[in-house]
C-alpha positions in Angstrom: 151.2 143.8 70.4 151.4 147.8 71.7 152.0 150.6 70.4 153.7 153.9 72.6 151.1 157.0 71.9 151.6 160.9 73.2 148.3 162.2 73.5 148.8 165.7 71.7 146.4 168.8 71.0 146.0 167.1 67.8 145.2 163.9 68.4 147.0 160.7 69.5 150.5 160.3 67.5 152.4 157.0 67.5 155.9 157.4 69.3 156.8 153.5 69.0 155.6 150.5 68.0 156.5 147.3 68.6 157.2 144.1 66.5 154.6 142.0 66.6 152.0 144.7 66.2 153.7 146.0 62.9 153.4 142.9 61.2 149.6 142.4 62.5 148.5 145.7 61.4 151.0 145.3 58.1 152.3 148.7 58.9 155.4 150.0 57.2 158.8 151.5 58.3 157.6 155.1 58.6 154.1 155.1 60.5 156.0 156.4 64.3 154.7 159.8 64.3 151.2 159.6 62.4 147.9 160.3 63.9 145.8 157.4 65.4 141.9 158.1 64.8 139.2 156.0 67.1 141.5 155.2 70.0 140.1 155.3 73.2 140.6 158.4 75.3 143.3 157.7 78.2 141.8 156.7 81.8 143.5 157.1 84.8 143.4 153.2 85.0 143.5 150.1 83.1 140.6 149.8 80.7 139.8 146.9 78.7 137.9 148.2 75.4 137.0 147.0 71.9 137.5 149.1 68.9 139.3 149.2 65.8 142.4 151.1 65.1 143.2 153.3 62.2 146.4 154.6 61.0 146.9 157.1 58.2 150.5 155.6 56.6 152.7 157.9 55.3 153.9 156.2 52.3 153.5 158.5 49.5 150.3 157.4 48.7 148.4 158.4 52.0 145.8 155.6 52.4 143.8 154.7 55.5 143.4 151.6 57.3 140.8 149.7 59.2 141.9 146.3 61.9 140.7 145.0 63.9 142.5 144.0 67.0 140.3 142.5 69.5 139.8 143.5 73.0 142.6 146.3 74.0 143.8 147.8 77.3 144.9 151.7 77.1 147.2 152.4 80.0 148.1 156.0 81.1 152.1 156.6 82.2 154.3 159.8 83.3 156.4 161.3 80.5 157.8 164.2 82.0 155.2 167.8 80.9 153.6 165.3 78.0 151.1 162.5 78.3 151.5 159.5 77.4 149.8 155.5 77.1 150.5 152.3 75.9 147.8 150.4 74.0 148.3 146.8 74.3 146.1 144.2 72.4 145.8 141.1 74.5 146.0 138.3 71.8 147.5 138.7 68.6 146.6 137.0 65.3 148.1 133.3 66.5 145.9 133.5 69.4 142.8 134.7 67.8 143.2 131.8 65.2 143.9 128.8 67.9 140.8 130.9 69.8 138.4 130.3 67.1 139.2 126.9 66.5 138.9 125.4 69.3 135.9 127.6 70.9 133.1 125.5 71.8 130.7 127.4 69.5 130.9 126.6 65.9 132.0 129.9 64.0 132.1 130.4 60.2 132.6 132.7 57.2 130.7 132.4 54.1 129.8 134.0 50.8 126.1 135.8 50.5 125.4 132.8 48.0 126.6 130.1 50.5 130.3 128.9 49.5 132.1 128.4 53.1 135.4 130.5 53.6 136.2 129.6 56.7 135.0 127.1 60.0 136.5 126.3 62.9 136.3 122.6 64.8 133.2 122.6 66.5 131.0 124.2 63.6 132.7 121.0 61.3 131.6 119.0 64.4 128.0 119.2 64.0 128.6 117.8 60.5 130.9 115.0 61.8 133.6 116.4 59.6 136.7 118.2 59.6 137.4 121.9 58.8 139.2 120.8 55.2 135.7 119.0 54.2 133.7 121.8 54.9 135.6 124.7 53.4 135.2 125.4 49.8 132.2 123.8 49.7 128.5 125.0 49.0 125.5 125.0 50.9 123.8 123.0 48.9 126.3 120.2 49.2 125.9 120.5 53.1 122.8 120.9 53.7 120.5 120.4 50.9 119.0 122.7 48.3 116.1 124.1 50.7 117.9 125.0 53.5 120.9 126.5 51.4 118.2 128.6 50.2 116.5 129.6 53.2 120.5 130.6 54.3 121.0 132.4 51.1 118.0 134.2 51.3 119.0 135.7 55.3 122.2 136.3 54.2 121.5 139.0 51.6 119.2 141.0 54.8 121.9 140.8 56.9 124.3 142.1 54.1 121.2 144.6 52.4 120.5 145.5 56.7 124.3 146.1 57.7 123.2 144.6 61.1 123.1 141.4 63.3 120.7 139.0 63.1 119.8 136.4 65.3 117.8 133.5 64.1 117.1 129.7 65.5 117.2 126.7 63.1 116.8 123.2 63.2 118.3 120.5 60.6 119.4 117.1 60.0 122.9 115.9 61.2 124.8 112.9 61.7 123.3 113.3 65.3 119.9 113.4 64.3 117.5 116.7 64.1 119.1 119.5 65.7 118.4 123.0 66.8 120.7 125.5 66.6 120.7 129.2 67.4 122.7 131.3 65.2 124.2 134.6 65.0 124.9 136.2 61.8 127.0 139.7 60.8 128.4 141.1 57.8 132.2 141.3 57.0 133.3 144.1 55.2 134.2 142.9 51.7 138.2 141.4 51.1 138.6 142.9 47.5 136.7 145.6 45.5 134.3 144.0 43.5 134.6 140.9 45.6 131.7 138.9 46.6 129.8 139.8 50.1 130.5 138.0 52.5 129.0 137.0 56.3 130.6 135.4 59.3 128.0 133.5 61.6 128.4 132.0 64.8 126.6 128.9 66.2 125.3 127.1 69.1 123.8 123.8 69.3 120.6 124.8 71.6 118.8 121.3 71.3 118.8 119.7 74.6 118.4 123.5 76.3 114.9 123.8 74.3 114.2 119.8 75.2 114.9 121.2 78.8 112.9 124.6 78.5 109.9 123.0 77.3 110.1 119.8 79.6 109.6 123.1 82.2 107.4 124.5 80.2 105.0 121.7 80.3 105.7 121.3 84.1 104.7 124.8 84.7 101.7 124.9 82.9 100.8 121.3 84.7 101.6 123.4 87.6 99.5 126.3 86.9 96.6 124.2 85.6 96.9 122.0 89.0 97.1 125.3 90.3 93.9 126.9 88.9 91.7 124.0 89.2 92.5 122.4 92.4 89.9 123.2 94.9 91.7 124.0 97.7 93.7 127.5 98.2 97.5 127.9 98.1 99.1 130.9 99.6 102.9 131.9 98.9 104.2 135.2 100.7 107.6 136.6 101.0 110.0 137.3 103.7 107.6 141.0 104.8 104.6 138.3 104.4 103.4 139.8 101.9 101.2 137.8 99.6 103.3 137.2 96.1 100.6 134.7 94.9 97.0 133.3 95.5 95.7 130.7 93.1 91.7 131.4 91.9 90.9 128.8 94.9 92.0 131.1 97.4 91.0 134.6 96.6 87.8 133.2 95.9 87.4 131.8 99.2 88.1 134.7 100.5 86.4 137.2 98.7 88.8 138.9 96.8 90.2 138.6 93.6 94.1 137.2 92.9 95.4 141.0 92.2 93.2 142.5 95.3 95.2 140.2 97.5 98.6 140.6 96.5 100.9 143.0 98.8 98.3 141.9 101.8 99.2 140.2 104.6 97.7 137.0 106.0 97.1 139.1 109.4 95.1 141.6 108.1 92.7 139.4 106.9 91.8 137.0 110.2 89.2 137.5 112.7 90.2 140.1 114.9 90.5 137.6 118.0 92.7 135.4 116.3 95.3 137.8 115.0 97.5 136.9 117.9 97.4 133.0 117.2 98.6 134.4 113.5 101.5 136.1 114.7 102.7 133.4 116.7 102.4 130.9 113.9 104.1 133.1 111.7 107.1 133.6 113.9 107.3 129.6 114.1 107.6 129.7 110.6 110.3 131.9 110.5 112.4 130.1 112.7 112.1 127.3 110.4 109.1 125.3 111.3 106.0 124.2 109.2 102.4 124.1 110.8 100.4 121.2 109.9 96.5 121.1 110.4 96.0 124.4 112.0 92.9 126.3 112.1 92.0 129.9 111.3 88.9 132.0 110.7 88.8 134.6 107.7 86.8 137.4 107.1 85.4 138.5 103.8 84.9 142.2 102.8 81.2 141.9 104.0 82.3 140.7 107.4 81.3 136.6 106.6 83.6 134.6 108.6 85.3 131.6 106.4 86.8 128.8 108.9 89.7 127.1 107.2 92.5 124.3 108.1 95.7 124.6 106.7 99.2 123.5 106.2 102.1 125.9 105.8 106.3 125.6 105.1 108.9 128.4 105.0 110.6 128.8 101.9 114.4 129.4 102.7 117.0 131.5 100.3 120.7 129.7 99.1 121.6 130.9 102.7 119.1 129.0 104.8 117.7 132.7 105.5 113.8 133.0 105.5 112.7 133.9 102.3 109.0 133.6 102.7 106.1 130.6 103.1 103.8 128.4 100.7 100.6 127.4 102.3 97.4 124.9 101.3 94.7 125.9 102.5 90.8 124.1 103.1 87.8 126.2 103.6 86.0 124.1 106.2 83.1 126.5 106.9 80.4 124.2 105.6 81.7 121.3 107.6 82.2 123.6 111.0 77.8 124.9 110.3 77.1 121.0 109.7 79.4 120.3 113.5 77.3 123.7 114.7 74.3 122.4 113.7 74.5 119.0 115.0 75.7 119.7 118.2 72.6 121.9 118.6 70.4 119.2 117.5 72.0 117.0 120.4 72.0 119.0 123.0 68.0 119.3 121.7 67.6 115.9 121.5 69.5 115.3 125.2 66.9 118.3 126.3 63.9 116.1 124.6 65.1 112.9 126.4 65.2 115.0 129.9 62.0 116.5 129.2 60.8 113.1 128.0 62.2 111.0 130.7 61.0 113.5 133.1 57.5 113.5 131.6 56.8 109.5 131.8 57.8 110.2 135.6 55.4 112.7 135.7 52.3 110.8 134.1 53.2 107.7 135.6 53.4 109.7 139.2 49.7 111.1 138.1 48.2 107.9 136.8 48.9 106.0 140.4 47.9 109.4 141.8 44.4 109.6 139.9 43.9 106.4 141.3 44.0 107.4 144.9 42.4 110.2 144.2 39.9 108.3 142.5 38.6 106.6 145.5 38.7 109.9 147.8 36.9 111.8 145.5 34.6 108.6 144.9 34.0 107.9 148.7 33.9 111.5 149.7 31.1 112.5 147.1 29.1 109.0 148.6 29.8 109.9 152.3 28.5 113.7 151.6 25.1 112.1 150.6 24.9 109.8 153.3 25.5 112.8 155.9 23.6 115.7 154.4 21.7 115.5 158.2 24.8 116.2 159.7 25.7 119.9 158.5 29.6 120.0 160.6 30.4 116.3 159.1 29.2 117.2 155.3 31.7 120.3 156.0 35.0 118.5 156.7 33.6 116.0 153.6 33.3 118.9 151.8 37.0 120.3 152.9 38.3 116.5 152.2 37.2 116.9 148.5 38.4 120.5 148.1 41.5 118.9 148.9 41.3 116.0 146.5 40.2 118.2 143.4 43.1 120.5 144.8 45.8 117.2 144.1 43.6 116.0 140.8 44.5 119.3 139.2 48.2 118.9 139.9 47.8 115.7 138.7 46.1 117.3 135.3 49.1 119.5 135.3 52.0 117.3 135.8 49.8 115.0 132.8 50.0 118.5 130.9 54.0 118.4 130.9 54.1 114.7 130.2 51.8 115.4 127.1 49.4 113.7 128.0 46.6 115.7 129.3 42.9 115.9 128.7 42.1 117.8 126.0 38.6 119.6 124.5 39.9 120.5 121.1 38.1 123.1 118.7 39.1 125.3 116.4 39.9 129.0 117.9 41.1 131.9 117.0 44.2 133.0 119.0 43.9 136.7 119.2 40.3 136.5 119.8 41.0 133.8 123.1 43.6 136.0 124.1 41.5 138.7 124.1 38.4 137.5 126.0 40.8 135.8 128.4 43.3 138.5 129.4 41.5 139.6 132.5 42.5 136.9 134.4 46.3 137.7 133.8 46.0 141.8 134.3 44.4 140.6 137.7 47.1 138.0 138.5 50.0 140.6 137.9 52.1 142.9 139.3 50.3 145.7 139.2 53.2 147.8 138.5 53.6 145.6 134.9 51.3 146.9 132.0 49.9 144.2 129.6 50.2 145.3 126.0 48.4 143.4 123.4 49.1 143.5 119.6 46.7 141.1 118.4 47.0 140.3 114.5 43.2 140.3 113.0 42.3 137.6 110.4 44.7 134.8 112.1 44.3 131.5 110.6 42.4 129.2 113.0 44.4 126.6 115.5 43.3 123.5 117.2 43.3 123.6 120.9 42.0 122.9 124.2 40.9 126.2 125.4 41.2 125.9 129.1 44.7 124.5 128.4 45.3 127.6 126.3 44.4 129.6 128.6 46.9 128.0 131.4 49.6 128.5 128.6 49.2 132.2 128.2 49.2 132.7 132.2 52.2 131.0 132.8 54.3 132.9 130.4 52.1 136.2 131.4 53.7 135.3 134.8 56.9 134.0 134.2 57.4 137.6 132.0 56.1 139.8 135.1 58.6 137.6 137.6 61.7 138.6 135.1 60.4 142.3 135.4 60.9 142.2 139.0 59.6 145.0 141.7 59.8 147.9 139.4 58.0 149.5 136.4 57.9 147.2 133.3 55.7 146.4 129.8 54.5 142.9 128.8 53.7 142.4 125.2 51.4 140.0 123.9 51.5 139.3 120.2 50.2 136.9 117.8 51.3 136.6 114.2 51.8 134.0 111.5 55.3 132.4 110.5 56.2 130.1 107.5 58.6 127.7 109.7 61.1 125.7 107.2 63.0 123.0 108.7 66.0 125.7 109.8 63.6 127.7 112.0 61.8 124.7 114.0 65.3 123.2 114.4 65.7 126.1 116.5 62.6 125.5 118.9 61.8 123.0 121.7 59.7 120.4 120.6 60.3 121.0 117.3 62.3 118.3 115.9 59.5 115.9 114.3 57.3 118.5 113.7 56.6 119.3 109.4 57.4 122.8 108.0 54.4 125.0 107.0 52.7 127.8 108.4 52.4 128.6 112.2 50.3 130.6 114.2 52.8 132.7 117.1 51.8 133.9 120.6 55.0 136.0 121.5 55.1 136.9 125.2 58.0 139.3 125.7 59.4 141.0 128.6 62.1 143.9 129.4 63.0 142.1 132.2 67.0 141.3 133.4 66.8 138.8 130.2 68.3 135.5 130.6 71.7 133.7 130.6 71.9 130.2 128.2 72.7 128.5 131.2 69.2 129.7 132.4 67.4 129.0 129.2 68.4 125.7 129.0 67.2 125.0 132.1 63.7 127.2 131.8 61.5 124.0 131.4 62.5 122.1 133.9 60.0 121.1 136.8 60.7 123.7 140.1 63.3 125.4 138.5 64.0 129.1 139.0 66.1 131.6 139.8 64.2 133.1 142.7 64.9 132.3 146.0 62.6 128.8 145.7 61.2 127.1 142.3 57.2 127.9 142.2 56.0 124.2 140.5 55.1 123.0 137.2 54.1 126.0 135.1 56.2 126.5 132.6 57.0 122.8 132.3 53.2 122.2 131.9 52.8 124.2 129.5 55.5 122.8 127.4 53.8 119.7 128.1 50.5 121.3 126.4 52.1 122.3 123.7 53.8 119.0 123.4 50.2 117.5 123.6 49.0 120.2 120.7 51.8 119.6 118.1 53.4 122.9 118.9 56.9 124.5 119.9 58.6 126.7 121.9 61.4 129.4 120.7 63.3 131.1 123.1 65.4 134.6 122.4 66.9 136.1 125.6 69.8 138.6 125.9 71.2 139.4 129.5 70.2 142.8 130.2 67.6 143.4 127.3 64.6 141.0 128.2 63.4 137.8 126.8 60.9 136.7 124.3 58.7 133.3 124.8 57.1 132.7 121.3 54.4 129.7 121.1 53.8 128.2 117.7 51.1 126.2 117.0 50.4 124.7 113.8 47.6 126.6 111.3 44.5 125.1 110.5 43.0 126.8 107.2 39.9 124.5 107.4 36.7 125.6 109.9 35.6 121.8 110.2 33.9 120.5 113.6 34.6 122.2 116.6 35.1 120.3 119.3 35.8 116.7 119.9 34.1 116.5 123.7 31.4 114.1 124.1 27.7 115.3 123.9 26.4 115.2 127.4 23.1 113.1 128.2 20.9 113.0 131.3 22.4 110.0 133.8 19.7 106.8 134.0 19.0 104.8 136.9 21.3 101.2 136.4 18.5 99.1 138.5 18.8 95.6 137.1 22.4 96.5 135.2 25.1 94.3 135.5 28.6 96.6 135.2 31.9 94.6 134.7 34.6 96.9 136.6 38.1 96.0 135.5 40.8 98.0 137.2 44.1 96.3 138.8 43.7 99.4 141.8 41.6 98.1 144.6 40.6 100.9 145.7 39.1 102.5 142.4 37.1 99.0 141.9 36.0 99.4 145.7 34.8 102.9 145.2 33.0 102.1 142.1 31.5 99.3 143.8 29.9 101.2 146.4 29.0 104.1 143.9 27.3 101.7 141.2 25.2 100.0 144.2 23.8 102.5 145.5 22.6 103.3 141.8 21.3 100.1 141.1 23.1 98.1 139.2 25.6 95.2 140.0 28.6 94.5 139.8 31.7 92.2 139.4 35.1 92.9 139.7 38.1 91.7 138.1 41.6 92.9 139.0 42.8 92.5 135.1 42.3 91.9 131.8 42.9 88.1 131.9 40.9 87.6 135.4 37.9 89.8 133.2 38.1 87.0 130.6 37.9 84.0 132.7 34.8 85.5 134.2 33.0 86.0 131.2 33.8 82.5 130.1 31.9 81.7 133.6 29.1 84.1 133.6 26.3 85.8 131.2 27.1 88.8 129.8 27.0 91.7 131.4 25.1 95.3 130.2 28.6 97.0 130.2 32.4 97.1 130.8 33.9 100.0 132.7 37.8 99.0 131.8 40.9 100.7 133.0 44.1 101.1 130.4 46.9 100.5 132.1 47.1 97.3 133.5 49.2 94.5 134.1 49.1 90.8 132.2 46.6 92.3 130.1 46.4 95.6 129.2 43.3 97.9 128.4 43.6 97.6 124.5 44.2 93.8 124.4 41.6 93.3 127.1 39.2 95.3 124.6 39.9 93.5 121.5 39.4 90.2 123.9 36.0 91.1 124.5 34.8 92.4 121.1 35.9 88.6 119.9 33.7 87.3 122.9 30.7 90.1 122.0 31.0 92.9 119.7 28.2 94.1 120.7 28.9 94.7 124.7 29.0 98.3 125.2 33.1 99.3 126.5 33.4 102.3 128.4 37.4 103.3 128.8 38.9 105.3 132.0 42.1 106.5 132.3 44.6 109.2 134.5 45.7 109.8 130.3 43.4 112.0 128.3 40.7 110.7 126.1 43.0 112.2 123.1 46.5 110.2 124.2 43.8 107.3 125.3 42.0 106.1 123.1 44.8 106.3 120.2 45.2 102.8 121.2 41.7 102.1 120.0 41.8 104.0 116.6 39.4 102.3 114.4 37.6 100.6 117.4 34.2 101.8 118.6 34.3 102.7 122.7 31.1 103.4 124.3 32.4 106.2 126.2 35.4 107.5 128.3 36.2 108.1 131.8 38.1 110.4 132.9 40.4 109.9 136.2 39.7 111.2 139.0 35.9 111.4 138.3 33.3 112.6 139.8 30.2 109.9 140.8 27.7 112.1 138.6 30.4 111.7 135.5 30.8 107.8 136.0 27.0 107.6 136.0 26.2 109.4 133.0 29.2 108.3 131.0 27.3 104.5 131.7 24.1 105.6 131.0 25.4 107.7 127.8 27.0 103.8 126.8 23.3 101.9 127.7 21.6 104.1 126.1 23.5 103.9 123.0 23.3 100.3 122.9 19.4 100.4 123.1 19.2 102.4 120.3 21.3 100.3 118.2 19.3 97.1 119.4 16.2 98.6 118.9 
């Protein structure tokens, strides 16, 4: 079909036309040289339009018409000074007929009420029928009498409307239910006074809804997955920038899912590992996926979040990065609880040095306080015997010096094993402190001030004063060492704490000790502070980092505190000082004070008969000689079993003077031996140990008395005399 128009001031005029397009537009002889309305202005190339052409025909009765032709192409030519296209419509009527048959949609033209005019193949295919069974039929015959309805009733709209409409239906078929998406328009009407009628097309949309919501249901498995799952997913694009964070994630970083999107995984890391980020991200745009890889967060308040995650790119149709999809696992809990435990081992390895090093140190003392035993013993006899002899009582006198010199290191290296001898009584800290500072002012640099901020109204503590007191002036000392040869300020404080479980994890010592309140001695120093190397190694025995170690000072006083159910909390910074606090547990109660042994006048042992049962010759030698030249007598046995066997051989004797550690038989079986023999014989206990770690082996038991190693002759003699007298009373 064309048609040869000159485009003149008037309008378009038709020159020519040819065949095929007269008998489609049903134009007669004499339409070359009318007007064309609605066609297309000329373009200086091809253009494919739709429209509908109008001719005025010039056949006496001047009537205008209305076709439509389908998709046309208006091309511009030369025609000398005039201008000139062709208008050619691609398909005619033949092809538009063998078009609508056999187009894969169904197509169709009915009556407003519902009586079919026209259908091609596929719309009689939904039906299983044929074009010739379906036109000139009804609705109602097709479908039913409700759906024809429901048809009828959108075909007068779309008629009423003049527009499209677009509606989705589902009914029976040969086929079974089926869903179909329609699109329904007017026609304009064949005849006047002819029925309305409508041309539809369809499209069978079943399986593409059964596909849409099969995806419909995955995504919202996806998304509920998604939302609930516990750990974080992460997708960005090809900048990195975050496209998506489920609720997991933004919560476990701080933020919510719209705060995060646009940001950049970079921008959120610790600021030391923003180069381990980068790197990791370039892998991933070369292609490679990161499995099990680490990385700290920060929140908005600064909280660091510790995660492990996995990551793949996502790659465009081109294999090009397109972006990444990450899971990620907040881990933070898990990295405190690793923290957290390898702090408690490294205290518990400390405990076990300071406990291993401690039963070196008592057993070391407990052989010692046996030589020293018989020195002091033999010394204190030979002084008597030479008080004629002024030079000879001297050296004596410089032989004993020497040996009390060596029992108090023994007392000390007892202190760090925890196992010291103790007076207990309840004190009040600030108030010791204060009546007991003079001695550390004097001991001092004396370029160090001493600043006390004693805390009035402390709850009371139970202590060994003198022990205290060696506490206080080791960490008075060890603060004025860190000071150094210049200018510097000590401060002694004392407060109260309420220690949880956290806190005394924190501490030395503190492992088995019960949460509760705590009364504090802080000692603190603007010294050089300390390194951790150094504070780990603080307590040790003759460590230091002057030139040589000075002893067992700080380590005995750990050992105290040990021995006193405290701890020790250490906070140093290199360059800023260190502070030394003492806890030490509060005691609201004022019950007795002390747990010492009343002292009584020592008694003559003429006619006594003392038992002395120690495995060290040399003790039972010493006491031998001692007790002899008191008056009594006495037998000797070199261990518990030998001590049985000569009872079973010999009277009883007035009292026992028994050592605790022994072989075969120790002190507390030995005793429980003889209270079976005679619960009535008066037992008298001696030990390097103090009477406090001593006689917990006896708990329940009732001990005449203790000794305690080395001793002087005047303590031996009134501890026995303390024990006869005792058992006179009860005899009497």
């Amino acid at each position: 079909m064309w048609l040869l128009v000159e485009v003149t001031s008037a309008g378009p005029v038709v020159r020519a036309i040819g065949p095929s397009a007269r008998e489609g537009l049903r134009l007669q002889a004499g339409v070359e040289g009318v007007l064309l309305g609605d066609l297309p202005s000329p373009s200086p190339e091809l253009e494919q339009v739709r429209g509908v052409v109008t001719a005025t025909v010039a056949d006496g009765l001047r009537r205008t018409l209305d076709t439509p032709v389908g998709p046309i192409v208006v091309e511009r030519i030369s025609g000398g000074t005039s201008t000139w296209v062709v208008v050619h419509a691609l398909i005619d009527e033949t092809s538009i007929d063998r078009f609508f048959q056999r187009a894969p949609l169904g197509a169709f033209v009915s009556t407003v009420s519902g009586l079919v005019r026209f259908c091609n193949d596929s719309y009689a295919g939904y039906l299983a029928r044929k074009p010739t069974q379906i036109v000139g039929r009804h609705n109602r015959e097709l479908f039913g009498q409700a759906l024809a309805e429901r048809f009828e009733a959108r075909n007068q709209q779309v008629v009423r409307s003049g527009q499209t409409a677009e509606s989705v239906e589902m009914f029976e078929t040969p086929a079974g239910p089926r869903t179909f998406f329609i699109n329904l328009f007017p026609l304009p009407s064949s005849a006047p006074g002819a029925e309305p009628e409508v041309a539809g097309v369809l499209m069978d949309v079943t399986d593409r809804l059964v596909a849409q919501q099969a995806l419909a249901r995955q995504e919202l498995t996806m998304n509920t997955v998604l939302e609930k799952v516990n750990n974080g997913v992460w997708v960005v694009d090809a900048d990195w920038k975050t496209t998506f964070v489920n609720p997991a994630m933004a919560s476990m970083l701080g933020r919510s899912p719209q705060q995060l999107l646009g940001m950049r995984p970079d921008e959120l890391v610790r600021r030391s590992e923003v180069d381990d980020v980068a790197t990791r991200m370039r892998d991933r745009e070369r292609g490679d996926s990161i499995n099990a890889s680490e990385t700290v967060f920060l929140k908005p308040d600064g909280a660091e979040v510790f995660t492990i995650h996995s990551a793949t790119p996502l790659l465009d149709a081109d294999r090009k990065f397109a972006g990444s999809v990450a899971v990620v696992m907040d881990i933070t809990d898990q990295k405190r609880r690793e923290q957290e435990l390898r702090r408690a081992d490294e205290r518990l390895r400390e405990a076990q040095k300071l406990e291993s090093l401690g039963v070196l140190a008592g057993g070391i003392a407990h052989d010692f306080n046996n030589l020293l035993t018989g020195i002091l013993g033999n010394t204190g006899s030979l002084r008597d015997e030479l008080r004629r002899a002024p030079e000879a009582v001297e050296s004596v006198a410089l032989i004993e010096k020497a040996a009390t010199r060596a029992a108090e290191l023994c007392r000390q290296m007892l202190a760090f094993s925890g196992r010291g001898h103790f007076v207990v009584k309840l004190i009040d800290l600030s108030a010791h402190i204060a009546s007991s500072i003079e001695l550390a002012r004097a001991s001092v640099d004396k370029r160090h001030v001493l600043n006390l901020e004693l805390a009035p109204d402390l709850p009371h503590v139970k202590a060994d004063t003198s022990q205290l007191s060696q506490v206080l002036l080791s960490l008075i000392l060890n603060a004025s060492e860190a000071i150094g040869p210049k200018p510097g300020v000590v401060r002694i404080a004392t407060s109260v704490v309420d220690a949880d479980a956290r806190y005394l994890q924190s501490t030395y010592l503190a492992p088995d000790l019960p949460a509760g309140r705590y009364v504090c001695l802080d000692v603190t120093d603007d010294g050089e502070g300390m390194t951790p190397e150094v504070q780990t190694r603080l307590f040790e025995p003759y460590f230091s980092t002057r030139a040589t170690g000075r002893g067992l000072g700080l380590p005995a006083a750990l050992g105290v505190l040990r021995g006193h159910r405290g701890a020790v909390k250490v906070t140093s910074t290199p360059g800023k000082g260190s502070t030394v606090r003492v806890l030490l547990p509060a005691i609201e109660a004022r019950t007795s004070s002390s747990t010492a042994m009343p002292a009584v006048a020592a008694s003559a042992g003429a006619g006594r008969v003392v038992l002395v049962v120690d495995d060290e010759p040399l003790v039972r030698s010493t006491l031998r000689r001692l007790l002899v030249r008191d008056g009594y007598s006495v037998v000797e046995a070199g261990d518990g079993q030998h001590a049985l066997d000569l009872l079973a051989q010999m009277e009883r004797p007035d009292v026992v003077l028994l050592d605790l550690s022994m072989p075969k038989l120790d002190g507390a079986a030995t005793f429980r031996e003889l209270q079976k023999l005679d619960a009535s014989l008066p037992v008298v206990l001696m030990s390097g140990y103090s009477e406090q770690d001593a006689v917990q082996h006896f708990l329940g038991e009732d001990l005449a008395g203790f000794v305690q190693q080395p001793f002087s002759n005047a303590e031996v003699l009134r501890c026995l005399s303390q024990a006869l007298g005792k058992r006179l009373a009860t005899s009497a």
